[in-house]
MINU-445203 format. One record per atom (N, C-alpha, C): residue in three letters; x, y, z. Coordinates in steps of 0.1 Angstrom, whole numbers, plus 5000, padded with zeros to 4 digits. Last residue first. Layout:
<pts>
ALAXYZ
...
</pts>
This chain:
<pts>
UNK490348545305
UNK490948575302
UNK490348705295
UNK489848405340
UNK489748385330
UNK490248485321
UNK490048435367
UNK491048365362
UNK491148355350
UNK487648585381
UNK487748395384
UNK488548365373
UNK488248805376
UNK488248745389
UNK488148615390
UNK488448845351
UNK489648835356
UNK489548775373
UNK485648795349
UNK486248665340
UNK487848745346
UNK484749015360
UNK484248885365
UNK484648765363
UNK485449245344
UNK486049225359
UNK485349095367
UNK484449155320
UNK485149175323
UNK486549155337
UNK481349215328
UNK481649075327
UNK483549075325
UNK482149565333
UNK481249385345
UNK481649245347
UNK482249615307
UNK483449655322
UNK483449505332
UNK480949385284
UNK480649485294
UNK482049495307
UNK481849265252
UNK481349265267
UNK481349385277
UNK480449325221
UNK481549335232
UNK480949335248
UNK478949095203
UNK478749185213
UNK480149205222
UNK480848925175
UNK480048935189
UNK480149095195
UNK482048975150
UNK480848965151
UNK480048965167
UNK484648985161
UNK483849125154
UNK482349135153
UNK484848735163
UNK485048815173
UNK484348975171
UNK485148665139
UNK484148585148
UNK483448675160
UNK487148745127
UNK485948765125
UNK484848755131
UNK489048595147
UNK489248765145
UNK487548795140
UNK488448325136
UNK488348405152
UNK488548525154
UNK489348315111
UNK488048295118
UNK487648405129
UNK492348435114
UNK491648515107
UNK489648465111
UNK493448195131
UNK493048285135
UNK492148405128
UNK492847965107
UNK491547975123
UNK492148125129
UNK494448065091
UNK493148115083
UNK492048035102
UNK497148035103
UNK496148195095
UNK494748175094
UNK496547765107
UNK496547865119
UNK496447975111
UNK496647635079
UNK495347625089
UNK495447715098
UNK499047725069
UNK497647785062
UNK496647775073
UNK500647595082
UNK500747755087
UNK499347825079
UNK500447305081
UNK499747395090
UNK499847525093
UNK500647345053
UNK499647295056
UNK498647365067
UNK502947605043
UNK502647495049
UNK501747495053
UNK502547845011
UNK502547805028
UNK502747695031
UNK503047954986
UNK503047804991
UNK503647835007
UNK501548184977
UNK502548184985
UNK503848064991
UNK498748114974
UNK499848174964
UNK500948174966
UNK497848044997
UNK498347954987
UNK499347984977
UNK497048335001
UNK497548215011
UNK498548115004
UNK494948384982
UNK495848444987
UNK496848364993
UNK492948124992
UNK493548134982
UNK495248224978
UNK492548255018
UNK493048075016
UNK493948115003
UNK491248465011
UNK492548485022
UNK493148315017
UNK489048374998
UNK489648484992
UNK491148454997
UNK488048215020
UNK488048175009
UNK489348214999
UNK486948415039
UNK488048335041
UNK488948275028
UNK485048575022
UNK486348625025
UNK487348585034
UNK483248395019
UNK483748415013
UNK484848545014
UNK482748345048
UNK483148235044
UNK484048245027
UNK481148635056
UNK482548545058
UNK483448475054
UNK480248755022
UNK480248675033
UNK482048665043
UNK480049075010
UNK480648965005
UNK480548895026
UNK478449345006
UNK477549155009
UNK478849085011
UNK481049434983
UNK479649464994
UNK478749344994
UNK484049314981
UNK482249304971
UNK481849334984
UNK486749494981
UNK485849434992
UNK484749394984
UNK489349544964
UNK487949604968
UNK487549494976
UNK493149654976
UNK491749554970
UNK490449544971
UNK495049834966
UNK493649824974
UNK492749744965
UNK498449664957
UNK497349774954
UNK496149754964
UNK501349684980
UNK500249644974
UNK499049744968
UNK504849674977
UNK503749774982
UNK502249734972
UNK507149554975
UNK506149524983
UNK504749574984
UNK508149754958
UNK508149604954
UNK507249544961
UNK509250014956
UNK507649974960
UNK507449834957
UNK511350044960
UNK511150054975
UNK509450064972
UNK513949864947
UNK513249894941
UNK512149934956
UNK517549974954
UNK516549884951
UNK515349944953
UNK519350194944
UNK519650044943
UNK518749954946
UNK518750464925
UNK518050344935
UNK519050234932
UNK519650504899
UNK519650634907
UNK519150584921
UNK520050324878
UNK521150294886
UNK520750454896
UNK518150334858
UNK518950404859
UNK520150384868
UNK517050124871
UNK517150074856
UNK518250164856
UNK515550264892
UNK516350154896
UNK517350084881
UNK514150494881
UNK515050484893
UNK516450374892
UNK511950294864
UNK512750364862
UNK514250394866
UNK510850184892
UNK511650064883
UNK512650164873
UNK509850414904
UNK511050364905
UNK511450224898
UNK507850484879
UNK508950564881
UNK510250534894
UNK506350224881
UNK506750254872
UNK508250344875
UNK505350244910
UNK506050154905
UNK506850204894
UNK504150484904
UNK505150504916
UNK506250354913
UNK501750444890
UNK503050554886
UNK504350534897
UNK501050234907
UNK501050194895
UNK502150294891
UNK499750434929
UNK501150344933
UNK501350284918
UNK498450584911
UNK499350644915
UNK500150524920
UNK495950374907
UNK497050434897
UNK498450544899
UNK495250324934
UNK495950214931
UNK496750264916
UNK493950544941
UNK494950504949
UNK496150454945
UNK492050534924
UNK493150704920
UNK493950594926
UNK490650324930
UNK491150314918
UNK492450434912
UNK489350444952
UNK490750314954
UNK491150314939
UNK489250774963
UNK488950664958
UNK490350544952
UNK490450894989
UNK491050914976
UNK490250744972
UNK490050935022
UNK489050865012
UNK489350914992
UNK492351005035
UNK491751145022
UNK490251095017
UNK492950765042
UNK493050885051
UNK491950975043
UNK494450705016
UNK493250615021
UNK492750705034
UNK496850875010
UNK495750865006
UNK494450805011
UNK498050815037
UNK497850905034
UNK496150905023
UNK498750555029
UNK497750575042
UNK497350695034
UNK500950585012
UNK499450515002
UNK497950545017
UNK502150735021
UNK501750785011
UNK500250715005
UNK503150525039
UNK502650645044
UNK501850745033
UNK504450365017
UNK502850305029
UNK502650445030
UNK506750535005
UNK505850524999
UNK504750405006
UNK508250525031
UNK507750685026
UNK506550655016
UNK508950285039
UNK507950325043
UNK507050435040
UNK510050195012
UNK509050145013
UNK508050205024
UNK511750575000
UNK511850375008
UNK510650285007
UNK513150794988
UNK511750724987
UNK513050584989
UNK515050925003
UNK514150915013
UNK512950855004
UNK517050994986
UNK517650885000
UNK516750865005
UNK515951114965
UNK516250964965
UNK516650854974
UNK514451374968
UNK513751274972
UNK514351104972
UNK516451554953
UNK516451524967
UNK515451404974
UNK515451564931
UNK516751484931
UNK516551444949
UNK513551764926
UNK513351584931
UNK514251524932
UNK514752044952
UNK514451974938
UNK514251794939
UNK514352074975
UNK514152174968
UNK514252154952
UNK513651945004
UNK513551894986
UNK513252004978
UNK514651875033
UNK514752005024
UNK514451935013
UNK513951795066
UNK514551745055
UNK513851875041
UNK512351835089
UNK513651905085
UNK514351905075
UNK510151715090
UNK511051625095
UNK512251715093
UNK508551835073
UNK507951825085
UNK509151805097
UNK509351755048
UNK509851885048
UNK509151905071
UNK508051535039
UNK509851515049
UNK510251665054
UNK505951655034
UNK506051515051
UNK507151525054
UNK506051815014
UNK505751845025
UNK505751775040
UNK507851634997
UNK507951755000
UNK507251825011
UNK505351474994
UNK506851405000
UNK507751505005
UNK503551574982
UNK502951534989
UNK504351534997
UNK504751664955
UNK504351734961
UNK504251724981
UNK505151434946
UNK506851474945
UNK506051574960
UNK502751304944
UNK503851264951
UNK505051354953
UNK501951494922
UNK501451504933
UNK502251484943
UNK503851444900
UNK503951554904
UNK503051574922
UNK502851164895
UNK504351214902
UNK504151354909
UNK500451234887
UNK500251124896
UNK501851134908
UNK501051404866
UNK500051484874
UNK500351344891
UNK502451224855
UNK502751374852
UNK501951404865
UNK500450974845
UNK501850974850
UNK502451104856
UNK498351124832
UNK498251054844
UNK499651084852
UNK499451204808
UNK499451294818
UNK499251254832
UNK500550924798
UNK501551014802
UNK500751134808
UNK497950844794
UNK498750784800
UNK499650884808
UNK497251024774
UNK496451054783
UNK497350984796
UNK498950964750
UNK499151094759
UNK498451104771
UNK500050644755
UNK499050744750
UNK499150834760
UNK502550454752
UNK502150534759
UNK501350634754
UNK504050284731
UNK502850194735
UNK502650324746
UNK507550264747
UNK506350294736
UNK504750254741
UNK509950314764
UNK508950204768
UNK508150164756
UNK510650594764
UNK511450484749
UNK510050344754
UNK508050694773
UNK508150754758
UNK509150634751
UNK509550644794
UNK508050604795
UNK507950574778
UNK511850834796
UNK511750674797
UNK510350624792
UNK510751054794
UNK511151034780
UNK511450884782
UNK509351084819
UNK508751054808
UNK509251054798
UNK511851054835
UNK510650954838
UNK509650944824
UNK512751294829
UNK513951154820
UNK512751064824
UNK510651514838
UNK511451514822
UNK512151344822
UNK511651424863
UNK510451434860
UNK510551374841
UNK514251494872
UNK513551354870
UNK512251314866
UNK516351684860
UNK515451724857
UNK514251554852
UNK519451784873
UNK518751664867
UNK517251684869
</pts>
């Protein structure tokens, strides 16, 4: 079975696919098939064709892939069109009945950062995020004071060995 070939004649019934599309797709798999091949091949596991990659794409094979990339400094837009092909060709997968479930469903794209962007506006951002979700009141407020105090904390001078062994000597934390 030749998954490459049935990913893009799916693609192809889909319509609305310009060729440039489809090489993306082509070149974006082929990497992955590439890449997966060599991590499981680490682990003893054999892919001598892509069929073999079905008991092992999961959701962690496909994080490790997306570290991987971010590892490489693979700019975030390559990043985020390969998990885009990755989506695609396991919804494929899963349509086909070759997956029983879908193992990038969770898997998020890289979200940019605005250079300058404030604290307050990247609480803001997280609140919102947050909301999406319909949290409770108070499970919004303790995310978003611990995410403060994480920043807060990035922002201060780290303490010294000194002050350290001076705040365990008198109890403190």
């Amino acid at each position: 079975m030749d998954l490459p070939k049935l990913f893009e004649d799916f693609l192809r019934e889909q319509g609305k696919v310009s060729e440039k599309t489809l090489r993306n797709y082509r070149s974006d798999l082929a990497h992955f098939l590439r890449w997966a091949k060599t991590h499981l091949g680490r682990s003893g596991i054999g892919m001598d064709q892509p069929t073999k990659i079905l008991p092992h794409f999961t959701p962690s094979l496909v994080g490790t892939y997306k570290g991987y990339n971010l590892e490489l400094e693979v700019p975030h837009a390559t990043i985020n069109r390969r998990l885009s092909t990755l989506r695609s060709f396991a919804r494929f997968l899963t349509i086909r009945r070759l997956l029983d479930n879908n193992p990038t469903e969770n898997i998020q794209n890289i979200l940019p950062i605005a250079f300058g962007a404030t604290k307050e506006s990247l609480l803001e951002d997280f609140k919102r995020e947050l909301e999406v979700n319909n949290l409770s009141k108070s499970t919004l407020k303790n995310y978003l004071s611990d995410i403060r105090h994480f920043l807060n904390w990035l922002e201060d001078p780290k303490p010294t060995t000194g002050e350290i062994n001076v705040k365990i000597q008198e109890g403190g934390h």
